[in-house]
N, C-alpha and C positions, 0 to 999 in steps of 0.2 A: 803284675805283668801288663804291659804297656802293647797294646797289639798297633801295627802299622798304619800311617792315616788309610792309606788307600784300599787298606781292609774292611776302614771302621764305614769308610763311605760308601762300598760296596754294599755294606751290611744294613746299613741306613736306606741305604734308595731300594734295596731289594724287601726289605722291609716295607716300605714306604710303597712301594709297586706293588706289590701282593694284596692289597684292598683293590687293587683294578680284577684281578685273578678271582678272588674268592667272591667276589659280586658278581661277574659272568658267569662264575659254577650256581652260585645260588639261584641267578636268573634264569640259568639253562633248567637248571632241575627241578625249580620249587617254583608251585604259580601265586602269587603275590599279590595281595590286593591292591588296587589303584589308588589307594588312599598314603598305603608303604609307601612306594613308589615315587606316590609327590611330594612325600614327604622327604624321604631321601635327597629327591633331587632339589628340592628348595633349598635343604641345608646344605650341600653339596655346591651350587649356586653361588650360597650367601657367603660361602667364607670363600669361596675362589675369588669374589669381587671387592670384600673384604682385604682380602692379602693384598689383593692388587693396587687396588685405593689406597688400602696403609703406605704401600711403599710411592704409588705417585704422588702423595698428598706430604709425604715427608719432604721430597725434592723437589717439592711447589712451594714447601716452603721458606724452603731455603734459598730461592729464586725470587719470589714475589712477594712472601711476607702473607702474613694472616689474612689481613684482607684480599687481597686479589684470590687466594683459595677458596676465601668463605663465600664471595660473590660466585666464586666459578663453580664451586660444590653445590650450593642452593638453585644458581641458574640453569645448573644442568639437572640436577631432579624436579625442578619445577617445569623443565621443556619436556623430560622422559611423562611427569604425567599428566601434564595436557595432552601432548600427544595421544597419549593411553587410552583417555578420558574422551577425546576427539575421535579415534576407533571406536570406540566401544558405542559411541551414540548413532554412527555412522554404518554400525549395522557388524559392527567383527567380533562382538561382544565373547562370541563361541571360537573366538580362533584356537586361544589354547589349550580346549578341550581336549582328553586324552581318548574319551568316550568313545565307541564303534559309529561308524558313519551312521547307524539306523538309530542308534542314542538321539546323535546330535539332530537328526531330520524330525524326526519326532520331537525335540523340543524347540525345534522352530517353527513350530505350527501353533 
């Protein structure tokens, strides 16, 4: 039995949206260590940037060719961590601490 497109896509995105649901209940009701937490969101992160890259990097390349991608890919992570690297010497080392303000005050001393 062959069910209708506009079923199967319903079924899929409702499906596919119910991990936003069931993580706001688990967040609301269950208290989770910080360790979870960053872990989730790092992977959560990596493939969202992931997807994103796969698909801009396919249509760069079919535009520009390998090389102009691979200079553009390499020079843009090599700008993201200097930059990084230039905060972090410059004193923001603690920005993305999740930690309670009296954590973070206390490990600046």
């Amino acid at each position: 039995m062959s069910f209708p497109l506009w079923l199967q896509a319903g079924f899929w995105g409702g499906l596919s949206g119910s991990a936003l649901i069931i993580g706001a209940v688990v967040g609301y009701y269950f208290k989770l260590p910080q360790r979870a937490i960053a872990t989730v969101m790092a992977f959560g992160g990596g493939v969202l940037i992931s997807a994103l890259s796969l698909e801009l990097m396919e249509a760069a390349y079919h535009r520009g060719g390998i090389i102009a991608i691979s200079i553009g890919f390499v020079g843009g992570a090599a700008t993201y961590t200097l930059a990084n690297l230039l905060l972090s010497h410059k004193g923001a080392k603690h920005r993305k601490r999740s930690a309670s303000s009296e954590l973070q005050e206390s490990q600046k001393n």
